[in-house]
NUNUVEX-883220 format. One record per residue (C-alpha): residue in one letter; x, y, z. Coordinates in steps of 0.5 Angstrom, whole numbers, plus 500, padded with zeros to 3 digits. Layout:
AXYZ
...
# end
This chain:
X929211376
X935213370
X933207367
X925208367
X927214363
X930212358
X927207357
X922212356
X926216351
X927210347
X919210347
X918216345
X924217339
X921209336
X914213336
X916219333
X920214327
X914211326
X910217326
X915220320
X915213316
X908213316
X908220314
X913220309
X911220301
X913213296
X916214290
X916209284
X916208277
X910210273
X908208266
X904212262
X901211255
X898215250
X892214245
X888217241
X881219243
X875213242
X881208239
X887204241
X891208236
X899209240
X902216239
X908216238
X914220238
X910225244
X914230248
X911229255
X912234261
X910233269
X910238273
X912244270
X919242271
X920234269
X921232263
X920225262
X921225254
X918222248
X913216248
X916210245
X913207239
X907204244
X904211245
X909209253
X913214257
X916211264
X916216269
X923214274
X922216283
X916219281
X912221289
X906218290
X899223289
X897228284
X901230279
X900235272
X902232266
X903237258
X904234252
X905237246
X905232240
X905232233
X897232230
X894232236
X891238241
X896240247
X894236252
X895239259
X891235265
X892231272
X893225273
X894220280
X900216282
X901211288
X901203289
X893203288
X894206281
X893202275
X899202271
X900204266
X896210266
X892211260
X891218257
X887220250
X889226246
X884229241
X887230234
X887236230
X882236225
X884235218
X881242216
X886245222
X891242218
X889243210
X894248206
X892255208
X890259203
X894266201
X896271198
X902269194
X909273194
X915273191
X919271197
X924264195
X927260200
X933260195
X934267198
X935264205
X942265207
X942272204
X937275207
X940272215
X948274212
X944281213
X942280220
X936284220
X932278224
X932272228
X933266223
X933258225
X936254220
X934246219
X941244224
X936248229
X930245227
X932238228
X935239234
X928242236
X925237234
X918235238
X918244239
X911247237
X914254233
X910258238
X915254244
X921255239
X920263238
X917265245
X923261248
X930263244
X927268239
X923272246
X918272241
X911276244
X904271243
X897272244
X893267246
X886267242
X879266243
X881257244
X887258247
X891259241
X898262241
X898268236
X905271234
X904279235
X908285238
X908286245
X902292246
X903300247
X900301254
X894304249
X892300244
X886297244
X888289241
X893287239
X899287233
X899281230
X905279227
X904278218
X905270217
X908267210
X908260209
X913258203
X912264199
X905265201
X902270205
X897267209
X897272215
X894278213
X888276209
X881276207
X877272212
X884269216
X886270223
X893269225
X895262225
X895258231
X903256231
X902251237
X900247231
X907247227
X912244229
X920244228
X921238224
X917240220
X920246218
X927247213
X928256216
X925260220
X925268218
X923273224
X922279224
X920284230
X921291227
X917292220
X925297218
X927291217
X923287212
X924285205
X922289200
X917284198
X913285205
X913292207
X906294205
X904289210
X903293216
X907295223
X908289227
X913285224
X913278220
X914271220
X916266215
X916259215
X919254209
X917247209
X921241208
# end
């Protein structure tokens, strides 16, 4: 009998191994590449979340990033990518999937991209360091640019500026002022590009920074409180400013 059971054991424990192995998820390495929508055209340079939490890095010069012990099944994957729309989506992963997995971004279109119009002012950005050696703002410098590099401004502000952002009517990212409990829409912050305000005025909507990149970038000036405004902007409303200054 004690040799019944425990050959009895030994069965029961193998199943239950089985029943684990069986169960258990795989992981492997997944090759993604990224093209433009309606051609083969590789995007480079793409930076490429999953999950919300991997990040996978930057597309090689063949639009590909490999993924290293991803677990088989859906996965989330956000890309932000210079010229081109967010890209936020799902994909599957798993030894049937055929490698690499191909995802196609839509481009911004050249109108998005244009130079906008404005009212000009007579910010400089020779005047760059005096106004941050008075420390009345939030100010990036190119050093800090560059190691942001592949950030969108909006991803850039709301992170390490804690600036407040609207979402707009197509998803936008709209730098205002966090609302008082009564306002009835939001403050939107004003918006000078390279001496130009181009944000308020006639006939502009504030400007999706989502499309601005890092790099593209020689300062950053922010400014949260219209107290501490240059002179030159202080007609501009309560809601604060943000200056930017091309390379």
């Amino acid at each position: 009998m004690p040799i019944v059971r425990a050959l009895c054991l030994l069965f029961v424990g193998a199943m239950a191994l089985s029943t684990r192995i069986v169960g258990a998820q795989d992981t492997r390495e997944v090759v993604i590449r990224l093209h433009r929508a309606g051609d083969t055209v590789s995007i480079r340079g793409a930076s490429v979340t999953i999950d919300h939490t991997i990040e996978a890095g930057n597309t090689d010069s063949a639009g590909v990033v490999r993924v290293p012990d991803l677990l088989d099944g859906g996965h989330i994957i956000e890309v932000v990518a210079r010229g081109y729309q967010a890209f936020f989506d799902n994909f599957n992963s798993g030894a049937n999937v055929k490698q690499p997995i191909q995802l196609e971004l839509l481009p911004i279109p050249a109108s998005d991209t244009a130079k906008a119009k404005g009212q000009s002012t007579d910010l400089k950005f020779a005047g760059f360091n005096a106004r941050r050696s008075k420390g009345l703002g939030k100010f990036f410098t190119r050093a800090q640019l560059d190691a942001a590099s592949g950030r969108p401004l909006a991803n850039l502000l709301k992170t390490d500026a804690g600036a407040f952002f609207v979402s707009g009517p197509h998803g936008e990212s709209q730098l205002a002022v966090r609302p008082v409990s009564n306002a009835s829409s939001p403050c939107y912050a004003a918006v000078v590009r390279d001496g130009v305000r181009i944000y308020p005025f006639a006939g502009a909507n504030p400007p999706d920074l989502d499309k601005v990149f890092a790099e593209q970038l020689a300062g950053i000036e922010l400014y949260a409180r219209s107290a501490a405004l240059p002179a030159e902007l202080r007609d501009v409303g309560s809601c604060g400013a943000l200056f930017v200054w091309s390379r």
